[in-house]
Structures are given as C-alpha cells and as structure tokens.
PyMOL CGO cylinders between C-alpha atoms (Angstrom):
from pymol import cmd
from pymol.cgo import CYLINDER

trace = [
    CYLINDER, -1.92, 14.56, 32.65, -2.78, 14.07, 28.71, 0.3, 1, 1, 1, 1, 1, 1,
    CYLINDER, -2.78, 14.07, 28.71, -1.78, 10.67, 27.13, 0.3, 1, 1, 1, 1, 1, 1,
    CYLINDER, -1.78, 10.67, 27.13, -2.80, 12.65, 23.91, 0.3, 1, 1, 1, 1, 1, 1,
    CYLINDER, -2.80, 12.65, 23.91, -4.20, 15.94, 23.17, 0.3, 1, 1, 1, 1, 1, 1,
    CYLINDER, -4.20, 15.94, 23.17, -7.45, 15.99, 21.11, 0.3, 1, 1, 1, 1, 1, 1,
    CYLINDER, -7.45, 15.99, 21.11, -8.68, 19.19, 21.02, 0.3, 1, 1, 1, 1, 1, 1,
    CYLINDER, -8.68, 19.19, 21.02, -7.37, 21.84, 18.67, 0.3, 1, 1, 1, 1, 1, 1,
    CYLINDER, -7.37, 21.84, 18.67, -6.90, 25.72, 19.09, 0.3, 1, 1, 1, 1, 1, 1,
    CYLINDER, -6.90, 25.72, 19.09, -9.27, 28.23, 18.69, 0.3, 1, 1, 1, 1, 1, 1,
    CYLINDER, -9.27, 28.23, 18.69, -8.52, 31.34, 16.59, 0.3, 1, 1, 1, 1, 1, 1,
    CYLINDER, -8.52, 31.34, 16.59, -8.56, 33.10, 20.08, 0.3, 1, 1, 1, 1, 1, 1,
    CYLINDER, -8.56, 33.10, 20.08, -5.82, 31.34, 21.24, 0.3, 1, 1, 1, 1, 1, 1,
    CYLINDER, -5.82, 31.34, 21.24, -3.29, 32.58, 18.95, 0.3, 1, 1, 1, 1, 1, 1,
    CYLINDER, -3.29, 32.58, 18.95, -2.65, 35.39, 16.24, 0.3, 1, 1, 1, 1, 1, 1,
    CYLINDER, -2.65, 35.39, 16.24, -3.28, 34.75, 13.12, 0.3, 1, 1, 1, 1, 1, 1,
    CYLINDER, -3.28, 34.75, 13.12, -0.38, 34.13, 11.61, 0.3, 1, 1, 1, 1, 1, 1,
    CYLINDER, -0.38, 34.13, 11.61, -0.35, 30.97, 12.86, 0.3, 1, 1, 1, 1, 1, 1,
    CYLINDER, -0.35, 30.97, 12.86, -3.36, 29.67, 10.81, 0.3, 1, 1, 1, 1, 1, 1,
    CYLINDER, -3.36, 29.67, 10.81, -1.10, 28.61, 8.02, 0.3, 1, 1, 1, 1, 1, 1,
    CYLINDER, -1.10, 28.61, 8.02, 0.19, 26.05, 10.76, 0.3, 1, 1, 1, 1, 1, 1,
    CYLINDER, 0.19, 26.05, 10.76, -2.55, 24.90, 12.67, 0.3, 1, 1, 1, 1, 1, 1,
    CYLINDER, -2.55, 24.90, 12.67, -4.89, 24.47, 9.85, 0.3, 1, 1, 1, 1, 1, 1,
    CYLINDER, -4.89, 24.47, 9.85, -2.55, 21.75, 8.97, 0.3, 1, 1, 1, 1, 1, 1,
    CYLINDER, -2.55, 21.75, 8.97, -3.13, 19.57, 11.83, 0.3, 1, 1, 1, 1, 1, 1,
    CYLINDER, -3.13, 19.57, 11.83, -5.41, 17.40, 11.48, 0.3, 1, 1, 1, 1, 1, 1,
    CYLINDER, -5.41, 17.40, 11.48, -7.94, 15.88, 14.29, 0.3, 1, 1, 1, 1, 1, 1,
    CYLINDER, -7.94, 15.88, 14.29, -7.07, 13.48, 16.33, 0.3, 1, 1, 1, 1, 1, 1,
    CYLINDER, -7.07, 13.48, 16.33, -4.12, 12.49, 19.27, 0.3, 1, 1, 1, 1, 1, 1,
    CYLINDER, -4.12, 12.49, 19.27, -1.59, 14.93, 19.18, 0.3, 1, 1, 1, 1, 1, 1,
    CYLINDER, -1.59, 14.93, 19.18, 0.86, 12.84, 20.24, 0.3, 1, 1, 1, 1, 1, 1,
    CYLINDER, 0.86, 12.84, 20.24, 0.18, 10.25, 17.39, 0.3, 1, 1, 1, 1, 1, 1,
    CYLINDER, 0.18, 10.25, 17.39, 0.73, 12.62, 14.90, 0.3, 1, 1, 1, 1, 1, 1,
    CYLINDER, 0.73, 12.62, 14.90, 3.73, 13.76, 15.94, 0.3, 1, 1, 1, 1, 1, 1,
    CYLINDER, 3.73, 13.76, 15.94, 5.15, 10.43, 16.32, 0.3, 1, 1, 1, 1, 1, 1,
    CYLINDER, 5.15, 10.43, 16.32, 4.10, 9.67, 12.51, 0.3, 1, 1, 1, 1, 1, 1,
    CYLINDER, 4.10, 9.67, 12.51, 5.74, 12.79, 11.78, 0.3, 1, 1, 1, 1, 1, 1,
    CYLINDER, 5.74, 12.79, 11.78, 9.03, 10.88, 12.58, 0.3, 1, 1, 1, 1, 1, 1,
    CYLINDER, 9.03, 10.88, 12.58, 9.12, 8.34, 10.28, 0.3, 1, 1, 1, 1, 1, 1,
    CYLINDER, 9.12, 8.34, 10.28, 7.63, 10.79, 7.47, 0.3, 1, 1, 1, 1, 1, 1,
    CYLINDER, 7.63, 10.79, 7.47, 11.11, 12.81, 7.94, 0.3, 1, 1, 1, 1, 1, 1,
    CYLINDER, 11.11, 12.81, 7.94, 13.26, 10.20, 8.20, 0.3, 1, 1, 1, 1, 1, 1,
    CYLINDER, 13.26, 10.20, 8.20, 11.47, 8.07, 4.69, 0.3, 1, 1, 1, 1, 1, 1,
    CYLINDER, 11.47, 8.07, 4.69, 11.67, 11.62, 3.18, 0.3, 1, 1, 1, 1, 1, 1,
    CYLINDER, 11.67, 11.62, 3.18, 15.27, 12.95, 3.69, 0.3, 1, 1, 1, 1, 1, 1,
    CYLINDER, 15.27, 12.95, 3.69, 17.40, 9.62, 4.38, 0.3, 1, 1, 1, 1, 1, 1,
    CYLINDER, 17.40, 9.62, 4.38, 17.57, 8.67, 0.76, 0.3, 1, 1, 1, 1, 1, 1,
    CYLINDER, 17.57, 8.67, 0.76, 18.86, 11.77, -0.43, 0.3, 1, 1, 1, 1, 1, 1,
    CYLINDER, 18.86, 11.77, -0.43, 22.49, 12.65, -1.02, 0.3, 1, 1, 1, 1, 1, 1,
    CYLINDER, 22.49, 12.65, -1.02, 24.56, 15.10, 0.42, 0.3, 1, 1, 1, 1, 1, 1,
    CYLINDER, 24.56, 15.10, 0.42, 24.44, 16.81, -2.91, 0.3, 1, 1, 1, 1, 1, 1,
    CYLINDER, 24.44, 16.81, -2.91, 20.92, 16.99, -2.85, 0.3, 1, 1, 1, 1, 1, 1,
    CYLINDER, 20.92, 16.99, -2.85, 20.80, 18.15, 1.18, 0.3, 1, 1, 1, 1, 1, 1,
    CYLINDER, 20.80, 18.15, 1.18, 22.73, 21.24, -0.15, 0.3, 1, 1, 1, 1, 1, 1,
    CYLINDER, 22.73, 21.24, -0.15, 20.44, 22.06, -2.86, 0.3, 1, 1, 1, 1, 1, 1,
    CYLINDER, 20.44, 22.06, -2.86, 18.37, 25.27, -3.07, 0.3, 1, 1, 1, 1, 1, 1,
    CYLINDER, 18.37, 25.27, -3.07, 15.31, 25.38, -5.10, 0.3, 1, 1, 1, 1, 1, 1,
    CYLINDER, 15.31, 25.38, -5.10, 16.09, 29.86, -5.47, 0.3, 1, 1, 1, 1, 1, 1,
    CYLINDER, 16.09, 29.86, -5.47, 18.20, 32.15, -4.81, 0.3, 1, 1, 1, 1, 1, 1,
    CYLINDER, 18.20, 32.15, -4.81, 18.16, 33.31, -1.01, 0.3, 1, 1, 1, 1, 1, 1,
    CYLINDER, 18.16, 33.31, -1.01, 16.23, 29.77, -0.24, 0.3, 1, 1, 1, 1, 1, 1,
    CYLINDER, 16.23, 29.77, -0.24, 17.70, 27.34, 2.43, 0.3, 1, 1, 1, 1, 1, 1,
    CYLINDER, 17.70, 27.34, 2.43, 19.03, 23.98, 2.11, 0.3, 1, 1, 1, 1, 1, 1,
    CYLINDER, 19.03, 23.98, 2.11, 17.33, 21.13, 3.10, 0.3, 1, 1, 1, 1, 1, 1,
    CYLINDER, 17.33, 21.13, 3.10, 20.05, 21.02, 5.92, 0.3, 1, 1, 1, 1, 1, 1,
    CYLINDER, 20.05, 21.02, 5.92, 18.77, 24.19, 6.81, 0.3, 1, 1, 1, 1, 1, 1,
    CYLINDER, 18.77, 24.19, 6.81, 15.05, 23.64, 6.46, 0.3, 1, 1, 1, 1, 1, 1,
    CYLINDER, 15.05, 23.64, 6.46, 15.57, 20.58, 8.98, 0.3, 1, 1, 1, 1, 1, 1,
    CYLINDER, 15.57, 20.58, 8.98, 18.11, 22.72, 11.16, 0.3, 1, 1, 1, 1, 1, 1,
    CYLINDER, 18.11, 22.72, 11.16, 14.77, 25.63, 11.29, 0.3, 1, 1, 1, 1, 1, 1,
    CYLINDER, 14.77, 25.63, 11.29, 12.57, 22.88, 12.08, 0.3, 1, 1, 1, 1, 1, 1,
    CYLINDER, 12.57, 22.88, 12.08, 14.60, 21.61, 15.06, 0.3, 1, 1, 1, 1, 1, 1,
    CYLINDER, 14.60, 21.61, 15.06, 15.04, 25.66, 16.23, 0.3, 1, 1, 1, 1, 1, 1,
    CYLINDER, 15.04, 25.66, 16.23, 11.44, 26.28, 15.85, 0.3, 1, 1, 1, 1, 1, 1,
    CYLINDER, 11.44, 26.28, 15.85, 10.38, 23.27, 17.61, 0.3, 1, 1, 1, 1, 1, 1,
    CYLINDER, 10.38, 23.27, 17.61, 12.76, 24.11, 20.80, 0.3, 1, 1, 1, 1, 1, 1,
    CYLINDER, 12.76, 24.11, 20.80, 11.22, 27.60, 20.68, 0.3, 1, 1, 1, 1, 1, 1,
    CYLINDER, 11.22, 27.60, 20.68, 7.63, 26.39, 21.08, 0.3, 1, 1, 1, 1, 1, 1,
    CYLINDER, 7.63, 26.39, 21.08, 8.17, 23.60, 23.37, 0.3, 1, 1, 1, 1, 1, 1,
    CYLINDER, 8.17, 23.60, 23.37, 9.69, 26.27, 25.54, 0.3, 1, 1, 1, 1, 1, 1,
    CYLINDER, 9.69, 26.27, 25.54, 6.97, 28.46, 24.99, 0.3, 1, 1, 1, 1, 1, 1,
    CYLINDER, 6.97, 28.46, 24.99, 4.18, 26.02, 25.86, 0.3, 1, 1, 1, 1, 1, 1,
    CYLINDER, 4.18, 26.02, 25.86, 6.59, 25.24, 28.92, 0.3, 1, 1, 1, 1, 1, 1,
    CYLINDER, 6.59, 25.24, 28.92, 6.98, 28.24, 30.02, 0.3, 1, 1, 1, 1, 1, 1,
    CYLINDER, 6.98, 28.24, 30.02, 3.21, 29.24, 30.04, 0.3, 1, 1, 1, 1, 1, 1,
    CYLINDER, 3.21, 29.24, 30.04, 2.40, 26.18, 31.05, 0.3, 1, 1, 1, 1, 1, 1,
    CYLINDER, 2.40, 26.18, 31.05, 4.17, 26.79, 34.56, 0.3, 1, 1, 1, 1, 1, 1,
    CYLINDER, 4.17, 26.79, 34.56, 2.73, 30.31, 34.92, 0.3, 1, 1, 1, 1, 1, 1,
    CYLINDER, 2.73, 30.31, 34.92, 5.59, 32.08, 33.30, 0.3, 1, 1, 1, 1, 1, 1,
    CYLINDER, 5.59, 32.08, 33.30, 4.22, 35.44, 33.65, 0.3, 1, 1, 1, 1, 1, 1,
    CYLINDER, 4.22, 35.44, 33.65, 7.66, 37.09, 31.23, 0.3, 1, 1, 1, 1, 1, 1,
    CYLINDER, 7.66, 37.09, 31.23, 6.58, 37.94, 27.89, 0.3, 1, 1, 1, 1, 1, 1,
    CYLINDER, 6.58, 37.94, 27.89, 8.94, 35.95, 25.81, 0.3, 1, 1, 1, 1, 1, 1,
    CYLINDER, 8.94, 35.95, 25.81, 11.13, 37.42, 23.04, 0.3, 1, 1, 1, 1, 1, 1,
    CYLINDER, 11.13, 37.42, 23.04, 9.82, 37.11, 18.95, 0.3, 1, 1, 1, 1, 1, 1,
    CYLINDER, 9.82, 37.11, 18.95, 11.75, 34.51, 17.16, 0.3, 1, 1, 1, 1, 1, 1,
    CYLINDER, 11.75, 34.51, 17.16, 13.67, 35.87, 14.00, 0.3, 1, 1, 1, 1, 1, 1,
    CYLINDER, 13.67, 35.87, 14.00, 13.98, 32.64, 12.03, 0.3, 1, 1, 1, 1, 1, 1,
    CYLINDER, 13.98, 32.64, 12.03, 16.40, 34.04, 9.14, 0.3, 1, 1, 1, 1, 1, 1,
    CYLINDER, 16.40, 34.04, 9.14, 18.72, 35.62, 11.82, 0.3, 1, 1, 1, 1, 1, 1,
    CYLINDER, 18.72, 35.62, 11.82, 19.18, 32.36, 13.48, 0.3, 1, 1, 1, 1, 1, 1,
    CYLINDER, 19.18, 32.36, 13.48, 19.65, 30.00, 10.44, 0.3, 1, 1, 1, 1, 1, 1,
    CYLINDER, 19.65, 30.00, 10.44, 23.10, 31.24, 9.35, 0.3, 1, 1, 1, 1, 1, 1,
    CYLINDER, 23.10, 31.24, 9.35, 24.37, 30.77, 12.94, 0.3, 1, 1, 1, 1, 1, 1,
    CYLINDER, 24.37, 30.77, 12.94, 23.40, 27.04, 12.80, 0.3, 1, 1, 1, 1, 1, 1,
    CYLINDER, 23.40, 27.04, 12.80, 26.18, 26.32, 9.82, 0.3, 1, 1, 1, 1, 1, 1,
    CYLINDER, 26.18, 26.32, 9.82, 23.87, 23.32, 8.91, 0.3, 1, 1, 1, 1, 1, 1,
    CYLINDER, 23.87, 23.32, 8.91, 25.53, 23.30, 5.56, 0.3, 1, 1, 1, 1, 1, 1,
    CYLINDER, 25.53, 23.30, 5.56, 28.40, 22.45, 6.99, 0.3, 1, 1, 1, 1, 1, 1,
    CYLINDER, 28.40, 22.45, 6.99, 27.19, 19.10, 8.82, 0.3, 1, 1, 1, 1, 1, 1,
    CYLINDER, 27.19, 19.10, 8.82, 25.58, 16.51, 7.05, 0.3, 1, 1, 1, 1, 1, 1,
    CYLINDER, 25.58, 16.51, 7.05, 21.91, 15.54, 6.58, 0.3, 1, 1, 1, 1, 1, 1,
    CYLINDER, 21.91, 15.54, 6.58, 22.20, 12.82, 8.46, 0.3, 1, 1, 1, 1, 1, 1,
    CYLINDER, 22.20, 12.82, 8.46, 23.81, 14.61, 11.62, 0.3, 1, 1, 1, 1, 1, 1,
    CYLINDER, 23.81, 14.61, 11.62, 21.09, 17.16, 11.59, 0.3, 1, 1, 1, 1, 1, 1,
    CYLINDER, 21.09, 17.16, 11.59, 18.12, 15.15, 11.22, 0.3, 1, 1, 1, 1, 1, 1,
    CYLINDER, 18.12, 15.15, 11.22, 19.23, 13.04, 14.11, 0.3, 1, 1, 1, 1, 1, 1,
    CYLINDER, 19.23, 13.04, 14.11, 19.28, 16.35, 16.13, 0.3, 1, 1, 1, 1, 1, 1,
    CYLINDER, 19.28, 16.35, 16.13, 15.85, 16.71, 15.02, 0.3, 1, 1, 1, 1, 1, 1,
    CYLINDER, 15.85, 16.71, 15.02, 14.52, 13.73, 16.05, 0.3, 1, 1, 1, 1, 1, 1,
    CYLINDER, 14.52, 13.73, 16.05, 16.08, 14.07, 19.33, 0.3, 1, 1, 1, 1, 1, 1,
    CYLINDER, 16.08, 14.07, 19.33, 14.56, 17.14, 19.62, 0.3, 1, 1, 1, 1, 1, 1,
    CYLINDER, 14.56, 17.14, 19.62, 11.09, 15.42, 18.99, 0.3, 1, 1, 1, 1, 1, 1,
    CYLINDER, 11.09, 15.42, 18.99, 11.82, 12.74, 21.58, 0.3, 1, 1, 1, 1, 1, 1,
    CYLINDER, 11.82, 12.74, 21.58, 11.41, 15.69, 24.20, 0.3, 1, 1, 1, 1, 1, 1,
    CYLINDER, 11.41, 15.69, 24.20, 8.79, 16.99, 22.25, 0.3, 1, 1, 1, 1, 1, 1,
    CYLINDER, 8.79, 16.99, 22.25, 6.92, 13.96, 22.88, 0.3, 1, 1, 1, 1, 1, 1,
    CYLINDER, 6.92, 13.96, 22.88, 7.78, 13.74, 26.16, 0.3, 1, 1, 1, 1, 1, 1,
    CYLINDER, 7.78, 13.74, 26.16, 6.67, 17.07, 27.15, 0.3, 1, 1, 1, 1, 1, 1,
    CYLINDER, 6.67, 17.07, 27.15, 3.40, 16.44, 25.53, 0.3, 1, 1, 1, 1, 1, 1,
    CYLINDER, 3.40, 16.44, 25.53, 2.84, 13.45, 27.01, 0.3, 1, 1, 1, 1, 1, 1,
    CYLINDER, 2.84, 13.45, 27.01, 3.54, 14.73, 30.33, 0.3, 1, 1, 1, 1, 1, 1,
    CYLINDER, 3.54, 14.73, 30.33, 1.62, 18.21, 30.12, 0.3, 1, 1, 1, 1, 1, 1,
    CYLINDER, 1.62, 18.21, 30.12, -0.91, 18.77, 32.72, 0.3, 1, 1, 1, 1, 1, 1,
    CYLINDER, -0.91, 18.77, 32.72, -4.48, 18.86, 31.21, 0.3, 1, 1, 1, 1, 1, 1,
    CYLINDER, -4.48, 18.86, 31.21, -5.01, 22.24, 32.84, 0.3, 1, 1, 1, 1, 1, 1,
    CYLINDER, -5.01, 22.24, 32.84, -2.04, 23.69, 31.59, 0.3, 1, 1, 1, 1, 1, 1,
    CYLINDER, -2.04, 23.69, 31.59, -3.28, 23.87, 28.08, 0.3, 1, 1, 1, 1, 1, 1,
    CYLINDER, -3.28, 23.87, 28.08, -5.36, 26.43, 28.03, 0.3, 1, 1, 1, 1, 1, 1,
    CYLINDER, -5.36, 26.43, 28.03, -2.55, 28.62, 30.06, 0.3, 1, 1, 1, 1, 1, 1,
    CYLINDER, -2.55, 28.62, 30.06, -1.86, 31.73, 27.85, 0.3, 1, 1, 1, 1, 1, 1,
    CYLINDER, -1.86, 31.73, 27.85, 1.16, 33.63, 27.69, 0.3, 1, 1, 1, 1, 1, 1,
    CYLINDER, 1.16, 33.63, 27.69, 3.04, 36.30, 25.58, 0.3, 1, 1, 1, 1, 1, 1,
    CYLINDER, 3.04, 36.30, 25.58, 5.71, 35.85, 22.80, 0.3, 1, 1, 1, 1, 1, 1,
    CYLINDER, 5.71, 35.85, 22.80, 6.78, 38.34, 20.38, 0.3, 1, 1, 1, 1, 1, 1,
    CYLINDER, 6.78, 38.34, 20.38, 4.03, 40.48, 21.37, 0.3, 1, 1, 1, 1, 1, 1,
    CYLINDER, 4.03, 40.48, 21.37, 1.33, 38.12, 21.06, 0.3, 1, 1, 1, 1, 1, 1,
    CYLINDER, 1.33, 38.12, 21.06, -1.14, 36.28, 23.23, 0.3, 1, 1, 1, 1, 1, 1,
    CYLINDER, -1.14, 36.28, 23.23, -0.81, 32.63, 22.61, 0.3, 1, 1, 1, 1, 1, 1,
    CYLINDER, -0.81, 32.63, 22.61, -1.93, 29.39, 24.56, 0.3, 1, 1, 1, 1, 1, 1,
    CYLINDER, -1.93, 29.39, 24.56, -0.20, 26.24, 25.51, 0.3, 1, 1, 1, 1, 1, 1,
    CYLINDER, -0.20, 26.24, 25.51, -2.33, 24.15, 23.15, 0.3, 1, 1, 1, 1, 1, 1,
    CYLINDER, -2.33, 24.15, 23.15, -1.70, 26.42, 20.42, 0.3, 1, 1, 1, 1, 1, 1,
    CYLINDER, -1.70, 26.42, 20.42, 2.21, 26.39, 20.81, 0.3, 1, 1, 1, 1, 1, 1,
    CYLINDER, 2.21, 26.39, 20.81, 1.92, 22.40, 21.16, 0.3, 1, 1, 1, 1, 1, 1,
    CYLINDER, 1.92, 22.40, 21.16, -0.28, 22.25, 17.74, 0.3, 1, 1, 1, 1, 1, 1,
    CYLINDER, -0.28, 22.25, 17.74, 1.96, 24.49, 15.68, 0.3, 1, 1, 1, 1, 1, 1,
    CYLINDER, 1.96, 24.49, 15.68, 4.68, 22.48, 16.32, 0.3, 1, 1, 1, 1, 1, 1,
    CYLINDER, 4.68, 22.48, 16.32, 3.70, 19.26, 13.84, 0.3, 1, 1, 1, 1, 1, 1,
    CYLINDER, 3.70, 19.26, 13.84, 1.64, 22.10, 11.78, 0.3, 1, 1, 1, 1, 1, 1,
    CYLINDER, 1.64, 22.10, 11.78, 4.66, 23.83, 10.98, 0.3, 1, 1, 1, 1, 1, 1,
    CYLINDER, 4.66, 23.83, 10.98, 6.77, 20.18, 10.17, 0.3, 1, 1, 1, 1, 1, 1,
    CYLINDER, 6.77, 20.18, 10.17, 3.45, 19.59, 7.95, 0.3, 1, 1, 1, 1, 1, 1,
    CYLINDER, 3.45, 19.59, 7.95, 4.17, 22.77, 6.38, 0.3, 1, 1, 1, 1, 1, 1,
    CYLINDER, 4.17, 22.77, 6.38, 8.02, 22.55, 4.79, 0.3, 1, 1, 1, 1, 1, 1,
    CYLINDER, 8.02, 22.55, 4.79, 7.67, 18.76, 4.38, 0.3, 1, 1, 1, 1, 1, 1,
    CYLINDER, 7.67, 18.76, 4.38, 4.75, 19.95, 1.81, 0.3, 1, 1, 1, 1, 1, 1,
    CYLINDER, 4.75, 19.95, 1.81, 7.40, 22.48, 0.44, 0.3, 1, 1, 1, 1, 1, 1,
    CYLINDER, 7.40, 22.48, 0.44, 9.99, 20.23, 0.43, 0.3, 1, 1, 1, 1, 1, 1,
    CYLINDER, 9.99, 20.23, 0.43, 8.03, 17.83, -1.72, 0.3, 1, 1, 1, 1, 1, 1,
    CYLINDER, 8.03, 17.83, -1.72, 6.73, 20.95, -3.83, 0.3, 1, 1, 1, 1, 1, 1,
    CYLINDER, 6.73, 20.95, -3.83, 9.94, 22.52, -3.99, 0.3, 1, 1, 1, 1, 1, 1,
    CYLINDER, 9.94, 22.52, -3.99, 12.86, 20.23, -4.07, 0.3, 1, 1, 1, 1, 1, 1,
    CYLINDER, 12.86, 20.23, -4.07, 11.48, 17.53, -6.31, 0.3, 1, 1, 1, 1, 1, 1,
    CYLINDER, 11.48, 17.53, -6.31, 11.69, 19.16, -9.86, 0.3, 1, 1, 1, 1, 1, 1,
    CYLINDER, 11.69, 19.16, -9.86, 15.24, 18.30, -11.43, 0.3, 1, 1, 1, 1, 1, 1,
    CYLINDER, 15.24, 18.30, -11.43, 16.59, 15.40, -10.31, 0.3, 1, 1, 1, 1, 1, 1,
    CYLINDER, 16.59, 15.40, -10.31, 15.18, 11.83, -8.52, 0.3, 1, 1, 1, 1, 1, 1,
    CYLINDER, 15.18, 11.83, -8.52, 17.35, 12.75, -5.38, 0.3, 1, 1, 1, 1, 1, 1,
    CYLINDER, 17.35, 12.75, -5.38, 15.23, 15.37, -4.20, 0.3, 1, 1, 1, 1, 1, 1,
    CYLINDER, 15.23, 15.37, -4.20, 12.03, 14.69, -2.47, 0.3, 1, 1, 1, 1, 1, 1,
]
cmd.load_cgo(trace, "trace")
C-alpha cells in the first residue's frame, strides 16, 4: 500500500476534460499536497466574514459557501470513484451534474465556518483513503459519466480541482473589498 503517490496520470487515463485539473498538480507525494491543501483553505477562507462568504463575484456565480460546499461534493464523488474502481467495481457510475446539486446543499444558509469544517473532514478520509490505497489498484480503470477513467486519475483531480477554485477564488473574489481573498 502507497504512503504517497508519485506518479501522475497519463492523458489515457482520463478524458480530457480533466486536463484543466490535473495539469494543476504538481510532482511530487500526493498525499503531501493534499495535506498542504488544508491549511491553504483554512489561511484563505477563515478570515473572511460572513458577508464576504455570501458574496458573488456575477450574476448566476456561487458563493464562497457554495464553492467550498462543491468542493466537498466533488471530492466525495471522486474518492468514491477511485474506490469503487479500485475494488473492481465493474458498474459504470452515474455523471455528476455539479449545478444540479449545489442548490440542494443550502450552503448559504450555514456559515463558512460550518462548511469548511465539513470540508476538511471530508479530506481527512480523503487522506486516509489515499494513504491506504493498494499500489495495484491505481491503475484500475472504471466508467463514470460515460468515460473511462483510472484510480490515479480520480485521486489526482481531487487536489487539481481544490487548486483550481482556490486560483478563482483569489482571481475572482478579491477585487472590492479586503475581506475577500
């Protein structure tokens, strides 16, 4: 069983959509960087007020409540996707529709705090499951929303896709006011 994961997907291990993820993680032990990842959040979003949480940089743009409530329902899909193939799950898996589950979350109506504790429970297991992942299940492949995909790949677009809307977040939610990131 990994400690870490070093090695990085191939484009043959997933579709290409999830470039824009992957790309984003860097070399090096998985497992460290999705550690770091933790205390990135937390320095990030903890200073911020609840006015600020509930701030949308557009029209028909989420919250940062709801950009940390999609983070912690993306990463539950994809650690039970690498799970899943990981055991020989053989069941394609159904596509994920990230803007029909957001409203169902009602992160706006918790506070920022609440939410990115779920989060970082969520990443507890995440870590965990890493950790604990057989070395030949990572190059198990299995089907979700209609594509191919391998454990490895699920694993790596996990912190890619963290990496992704803490870069918007920073791009996005800064202009305006010192309370956004």
């Amino acid at each position: 069983m990994p400690a870490s994961v070093l090695e990085r997907p191939t484009s043959g291990d997933h579709s290409e959509y999830f470039n824009n993820y992957i790309r984003l993680v860097p070399p090096g032990n998985l497992v460290d960087l999705i550690e770091s990842q933790v205390s990135v959040m937390h320095a990030l979003l903890e200073p911020l007020s609840e006015e600020a949480a509930g701030f949308a940089y557009a029209p028909g743009k989420w919250t940062l409540r709801e950009v940390v409530g999609h983070l912690t329902d993306t990463e539950r899909v994809f650690s039970y996707r690498g799970t899943a193939f990981s055991r020989g799950d053989a069941q394609p898996l159904p596509s994920f529709d990230q803007a029909a589950w957001a409203p169902f979350g009602e992160y706006n109506e918790r506070t920022l705090g609440d939410i990115l504790s779920e989060w970082t429970l969520t990443r507890r297991a995440t870590i965990g499951l890493i950790r604990s992942m057989p070395t030949a299940a990572l190059s198990r492949r299995g089907s979700a929303g209609g594509n191919d995909i391998t454990v490895l790949a699920c694993l790596c677009i996990i912190p890619g896709h963290v990496t992704y809307h803490l870069d918007q977040a920073r791009t996005h939610y800064r202009s305006g006011t010192d309370q956004r990131p």
